[in-house]
Structure formats: structure tokens, C-alpha cells
N, C-alpha and C positions, 0 to 999 in steps of 0.2 A: 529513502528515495529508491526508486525502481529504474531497472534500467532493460531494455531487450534483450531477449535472447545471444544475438547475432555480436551484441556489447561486450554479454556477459564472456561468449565465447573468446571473441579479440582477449579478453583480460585473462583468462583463462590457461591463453596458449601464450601470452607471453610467461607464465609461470612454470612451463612444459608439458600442459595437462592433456591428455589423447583429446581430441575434441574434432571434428569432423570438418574437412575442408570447408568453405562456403563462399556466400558472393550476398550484398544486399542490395536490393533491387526497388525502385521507387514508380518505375511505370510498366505497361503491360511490353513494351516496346525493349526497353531493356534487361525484361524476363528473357524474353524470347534472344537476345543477339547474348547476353550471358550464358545462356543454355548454350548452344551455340559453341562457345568459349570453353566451357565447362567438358562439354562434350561427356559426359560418364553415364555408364549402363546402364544404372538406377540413378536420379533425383531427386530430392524431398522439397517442395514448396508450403514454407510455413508463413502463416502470418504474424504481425509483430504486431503484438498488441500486452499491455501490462495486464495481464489474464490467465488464467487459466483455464485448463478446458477446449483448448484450442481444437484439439483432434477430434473430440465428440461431435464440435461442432462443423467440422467440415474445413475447418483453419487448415488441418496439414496434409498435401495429398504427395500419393509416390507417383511418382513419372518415372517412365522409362523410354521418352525421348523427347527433343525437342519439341513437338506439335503438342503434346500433353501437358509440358510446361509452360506453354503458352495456353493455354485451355484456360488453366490450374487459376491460372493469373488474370486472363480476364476474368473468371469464376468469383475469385478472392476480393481482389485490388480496388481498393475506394469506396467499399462495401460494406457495412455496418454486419460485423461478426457480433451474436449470441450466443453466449455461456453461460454457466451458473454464475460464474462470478462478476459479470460486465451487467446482471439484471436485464428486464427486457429490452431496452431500446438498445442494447450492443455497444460494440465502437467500430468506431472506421477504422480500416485496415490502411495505412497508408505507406506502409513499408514491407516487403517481402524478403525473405531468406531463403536461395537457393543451394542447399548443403548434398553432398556425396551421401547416397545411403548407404546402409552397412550392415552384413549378413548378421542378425541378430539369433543366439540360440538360446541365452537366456535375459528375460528383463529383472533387476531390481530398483529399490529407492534407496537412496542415498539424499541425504540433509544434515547439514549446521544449522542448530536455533538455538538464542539466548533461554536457558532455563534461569529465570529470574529467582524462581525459588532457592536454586542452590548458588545465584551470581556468579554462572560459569557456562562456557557454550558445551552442549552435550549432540551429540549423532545419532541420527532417527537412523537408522536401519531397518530394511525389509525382504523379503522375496518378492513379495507380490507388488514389483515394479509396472509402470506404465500405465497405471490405476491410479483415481484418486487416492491418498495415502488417508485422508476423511473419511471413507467409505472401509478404508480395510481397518482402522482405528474404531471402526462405532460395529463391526460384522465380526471384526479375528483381529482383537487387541495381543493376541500372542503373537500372530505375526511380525509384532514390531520389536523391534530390539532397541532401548536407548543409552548410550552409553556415555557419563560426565567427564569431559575435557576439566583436568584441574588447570588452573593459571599457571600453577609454577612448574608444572612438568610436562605441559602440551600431546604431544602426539605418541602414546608409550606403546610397545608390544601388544600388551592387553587391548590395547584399542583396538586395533589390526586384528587379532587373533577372536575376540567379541563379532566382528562386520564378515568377518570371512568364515565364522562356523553360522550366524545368523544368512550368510550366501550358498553353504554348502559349498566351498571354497575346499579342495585340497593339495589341488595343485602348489608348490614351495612357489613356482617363479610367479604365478596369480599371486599370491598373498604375498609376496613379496614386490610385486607390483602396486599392488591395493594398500601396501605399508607408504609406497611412495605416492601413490594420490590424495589417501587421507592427508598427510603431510603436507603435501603442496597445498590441497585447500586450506586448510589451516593457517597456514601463511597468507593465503589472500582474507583471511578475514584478519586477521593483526594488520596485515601491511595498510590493509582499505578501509578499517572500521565499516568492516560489513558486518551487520546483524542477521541474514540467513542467505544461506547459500542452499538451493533445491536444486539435485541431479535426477531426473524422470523421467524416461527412464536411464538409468545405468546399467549398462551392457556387458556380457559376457559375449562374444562374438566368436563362428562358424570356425576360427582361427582361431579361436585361445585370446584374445586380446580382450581387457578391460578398455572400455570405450565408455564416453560423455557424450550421451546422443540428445540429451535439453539440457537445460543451466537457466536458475535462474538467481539472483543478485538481487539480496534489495541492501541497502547501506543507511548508518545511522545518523539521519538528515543533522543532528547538532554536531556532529564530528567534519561535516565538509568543507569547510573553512578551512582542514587542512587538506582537504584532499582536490584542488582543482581541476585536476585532469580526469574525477571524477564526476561533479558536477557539471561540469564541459561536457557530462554526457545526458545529464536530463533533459524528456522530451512535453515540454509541457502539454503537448499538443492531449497527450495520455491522461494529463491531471485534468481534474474540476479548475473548470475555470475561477472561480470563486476562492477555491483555496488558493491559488496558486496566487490570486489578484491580493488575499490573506497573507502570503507567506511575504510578499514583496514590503509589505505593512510591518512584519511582526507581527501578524496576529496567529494564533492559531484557531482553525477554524476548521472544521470538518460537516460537510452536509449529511442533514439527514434525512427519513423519511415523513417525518410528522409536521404537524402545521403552527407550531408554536417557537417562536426565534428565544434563543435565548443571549445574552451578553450578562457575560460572569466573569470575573478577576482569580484565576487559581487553577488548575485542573480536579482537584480535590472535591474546591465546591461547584465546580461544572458539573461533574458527576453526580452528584448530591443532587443538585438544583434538576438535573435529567429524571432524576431517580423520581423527585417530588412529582413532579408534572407528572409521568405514569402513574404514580401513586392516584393521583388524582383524577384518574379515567380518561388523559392526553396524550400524546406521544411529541418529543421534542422534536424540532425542525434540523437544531444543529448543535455542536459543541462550538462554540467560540470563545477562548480564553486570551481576555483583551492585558491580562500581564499586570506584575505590580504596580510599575509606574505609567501606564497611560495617561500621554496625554487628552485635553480636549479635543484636538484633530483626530486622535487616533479614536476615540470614543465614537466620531462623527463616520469614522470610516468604517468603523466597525456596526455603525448601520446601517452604512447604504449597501453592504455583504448581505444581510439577514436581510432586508427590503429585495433587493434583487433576487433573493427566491421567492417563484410566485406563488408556493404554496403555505408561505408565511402567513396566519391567519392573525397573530397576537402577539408580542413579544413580553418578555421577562426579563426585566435587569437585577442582577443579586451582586451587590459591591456588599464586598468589606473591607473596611480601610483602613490600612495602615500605612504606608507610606505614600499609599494613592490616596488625596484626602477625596472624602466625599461633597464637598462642597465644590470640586472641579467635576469631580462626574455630574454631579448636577449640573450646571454649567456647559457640559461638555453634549448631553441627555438633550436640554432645553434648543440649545445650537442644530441640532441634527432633528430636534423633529420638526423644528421651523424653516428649517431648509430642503429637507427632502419631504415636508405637506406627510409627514406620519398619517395613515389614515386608519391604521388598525389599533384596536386597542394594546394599552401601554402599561403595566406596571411595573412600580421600582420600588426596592429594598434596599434601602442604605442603610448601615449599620458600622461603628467604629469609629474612626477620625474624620471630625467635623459631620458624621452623621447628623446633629439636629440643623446644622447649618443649611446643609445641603438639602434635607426631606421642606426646611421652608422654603429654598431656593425653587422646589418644584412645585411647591402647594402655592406659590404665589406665581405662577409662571402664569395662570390664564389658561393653561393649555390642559386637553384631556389626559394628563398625567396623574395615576393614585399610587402617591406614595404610602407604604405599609411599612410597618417593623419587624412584622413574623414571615421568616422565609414559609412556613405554610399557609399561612393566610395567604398571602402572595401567589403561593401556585394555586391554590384555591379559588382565589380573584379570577386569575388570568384565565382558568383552563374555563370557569364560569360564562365571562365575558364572549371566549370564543365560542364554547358552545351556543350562544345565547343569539350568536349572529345567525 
């Protein structure tokens, strides 16, 4: 789960971390009486959007008084921002962040991320801050410094000593400052079960001070059951409506770009199942993994998700079953295309408990459903069928 900037920061500085005054702001009217409020020589107006790329696109502008903060804001506010990462049609900007700007004289990066390889979080470090860190990793992989957080010893000298010769760092009381930000991030990810924490850029400022001038947060969606006061902070407005309509189900569901829906039981063989379908000269519409035990409802709701994208041309069901019998997903298959008027072509793969059960429950159903035994045949079928339209 992703959370704003503005979020990030609130959480941030209750941990003690330098991080820049601010103010969020929701219309063009309380940009302007905030400014106002704020009163300071420089102003930064950013846009809140779960994104990156903000500043290239015009998300983050400096003001140096109130009329230009107000500019900034009609400029922004309610406005569909483009980045690389939002694709073309952008998102709406429905929230602003008016923060104190800050004499910058050098940028770096700074990040926490799970290295799944080694099951332990490790620190990207860089110079070439304020930059996508994407572009300096594929142009000057030396640049980046990464360095493994072990579990049982956290935040050590070496760590510090690694970030601050990769900063060009010599100052005792900087590095001995930058020994206590590594640290305190560190603790926001234990305390929060956050899985990456991005500082871009991070500052060395005109005064000698390590500064947090972005933050971003994202946290590990299966851990927030403990963490309320975090989830109290997700903005769905930011999510796909689809996944989010998913998440509320239990399903997992992630949209994609191609025209082919898929419903699969597993992440493993979603994957697989994605894989075939390209294999096969298509590209998949989405990931949606409907879980071991789904029920018939959930099976039914897990269509009307794939249906509700209009660029669903065909869909593919691949159950294997073991605890989830097949003879309910049949069942469960039959229910959902008689009620939502299925009009696109349909194949299914059932295979394992009560698979013959279930492949006759669909072969006598009357309905345009072909059931198959071969998950290739299957993607073979399907990707056929849609071309064929």
C-alpha cells in the first residue's frame, strides 16, 4: 500500500527525521489563505499523487510568494498530471502540499528495499540524487552503492561509513547525523512493516544540514491488520477502481494491458497461465488470483472484475484443485456467465479434485463454454477464438 508524500512526511517526523515544514491543501482557495499563513521566502507546491515523476511533469513548482502559490494551484489542482509512471491518461491531482523550501547544495538518493534474494532489506545509495535512480542504474550502475541490512544486527557503523563515503561525506558531525537517519528509517520500517522507503532527493543543504526534501512509503498490504493507523491512511481514490472493488472480495487482481481476462487459483499458475497466453502471440488483460478456497460467489465476482474491463476480448479460467473442488468452480463458472449474459469467448481448464466432475458440469451446461484438459491447448483456444473475432 502507497501512501503520499505529505503522509509519508507526518510519519516521518513523528520518528525525529529533518523533513520540511508543510501544509495539505485540497482547494485553490486554501492554497492561497495557507500561503498566506505560511508566509516563507521560498515555497514548494507539489502534487499528491502515488507517482513518480512528479517534477518533470510540472507537479512541483518553487514560489516565492503568495500570488505564485496561488498560480501554481490553479495550474495543478483537479488536473490530470502525466508521468512515466501514471501512463497517458495521468491522474488527478486532488490534493496539494505546500512545504518551506530549502537552500540545496548537494542532491543524493537514499532508499530501503526488500532484497528478496538475500531475505533482508538492503540501502540503495547514490550521488546522483533528484534523478530518476532507473536511468542512473541502466547509464552509471557504479554510481549506486547497495548495502545489506542483516536482521539480527540492523543498522551497524559499516553501514553509515558505506552511505557516507558513497556521499562523499567527511564531515564527523554529517556522518554522525546520517548514522542517526539511517537508524531512525530503519525503525520505521520494523515498527510499520514497510517494504521501501524512497528519500529523492536527500539533501545536503547551504548550512551543513542533512535534510528529507521527498519521502516516499509504500508498506506491506498482508501486514496491515496490524497496523490501523496506517491503513487509516489509504487513499483509494489513487487505486484502480477494480482492484480496490478485488481487494474488498479477497481477490487479488491486478489490471493489465491486453485483451485476454484471465481467472486462476495460485499466483504461481497466474503467472504461468500470463506466460502461456504471450507464448501464444496474446497479451493478458490481468492477473487475478481468486485463492484456494473460493467460493461460487466469489468465482461470480471474480467475473463481473474481468467483464468490467472493456478491453477484455476472451477470458481463461485454469483451476487446479485441491481444496477448491472443481466441480464448484464449475458451478460457480456456469452461475456468472448466465447472469452477467458472458458474450466473449470462454475457455476452462479444470484439472485435479472433481476435475471430471466439473469439465461435465460445463460440457452439459448448454452454454458457449469449452472445457479442455491441456493448460496449452487452452491458451491456444482462447488466444485463437479472440483473434478470430
Amino acid at each position: 500500500m502507497n501512501i503520499h508524500e505529505y503522509q509519508a512526511k507526518r510519519l516521518l517526523k513523528t520518528y525525529g527525521l529533518p523533513v520540511s515544514e508543510g501544509v495539505m491543501v485540497e482547494s485553490v482557495f486554501d492554497a492561497e489563505a495557507q500561503a498566506k499563513i505560511f508566509n516563507k521566502p521560498l515555497m514548494v507546491v507539489k502534487a499528491q499523487i502515488h507517482a513518480g515523476g512528479r517534477g518533470k511533469a510540472g507537479g512541483v513548482v518553487l514560489c516565492k510568494s503568495v500570488e505564485e502559490v496561488k498560480a501554481a494551484a490553479e495550474k495543478i489542482l483537479h488536473k490530470p498530471l502525466i508521468t512515466h509512471q501514471t501512463g497517458p491518461q495521468g491522474q488527478i491531482v486532488r490534493r496539494l502540499y505546500i512545504e518551506d523550501g530549502a537552500n540545496i547544495d548537494q542532491e543524493f538518493y537514499l532508499s530501503f528495499v526488500l532484497d528478496r534474494a538475500h531475505g533482508c532489506m538492503t540501502i540503495i545509495s547514490s550521488r546522483e540524487g533528484g534523478t530518476e535512480i532507473e536511468e542512473v542504474a541502466k547509464k552509471s550502475p557504479e554510481k549506486i552503492t547497495k548495502t545489506l541490512i542483516y536482521p539480527a544486527t540492523g543498522i551497524m557503523g559499516y553501514h553509515v561509513r558505506h552511505v557516507a563515503k558513497t556521499y562523499g561525506l567527511n564531515d564527523k558531525d554529517q556522518i554522525k547525523k546520517l548514522g542517526e537517519i539511517l537508524t531512525k528509517l530503519y525503525q520505521v520500517l520494523l515498527d510499520k512493516d514497510a517494504d521501501l522507503i524512497e528519500i529523492n532527493p536527500f539533501v545536503l543543504t547551504t548550512e551543513g544540514n542533512l535534510h528529507l526534501l521527498d519521502a516516499k512509503i509504500s508498506f506491506e498490504g498482508n501486514a496491515l491488520f496490524k497496523h490501523p493507523d496506517i491503513e487509516a491512511l489509504r487513499d483509494e481514490k489513487e487505486e484502480d477502481a477494480l482492484e480496490t472493488l478485488a481487494r474488498e472480495q479477497d481477490l487479488n487482481y491486478i489490471k493489465l494491458d491486453g485483451n485476454i481476462g484471465c481467472m486462476v487459483n495460485g499466483a504461481g499458475l497466474a503467472m504461468a497461465t500470463m506466460d502461456l497466453i504471450k507464448l501464444c502471440g496474446a497479451e493478458p488483460a490481468n492477473f487475478l488470483d481468486v485463492g484456494g478456497t473460493a467460493s461460487q460467489e466469489k468465482v461470480e465476482t471474480a467475473f463481473k472484475i474481468i467483464l468490467s474491463d472493456k478491453d477484455v476480448k476472451g477470458i481463461l479460467v485454469n483451476i487446479f484443485g485441491g481444496i477448491m473442488k472443481c466441480d464448484i468452480i464449475a458451478h460457480g463458472i456456469i452461475a456468472a456467465a448466465k447472469s452477467l449474459h458472458v458474450h466473449v469467448p470462454l475457455v476452462v481448464r479444470l484439472q485435479g479434485t472433481n476435475s471430471p466432475e466439473g469439465q461435465k458440469i460445463l460440457r452439459d451446461s448448454g452454454l458457449n463454454i469449452k472445457a479442455i484438459d491441456s493448460l496449452d491447448e487452452a491458451s491456444e483456444e482462447i488466444v485463437k477464438q479472440v483473434q478470430a473475432v
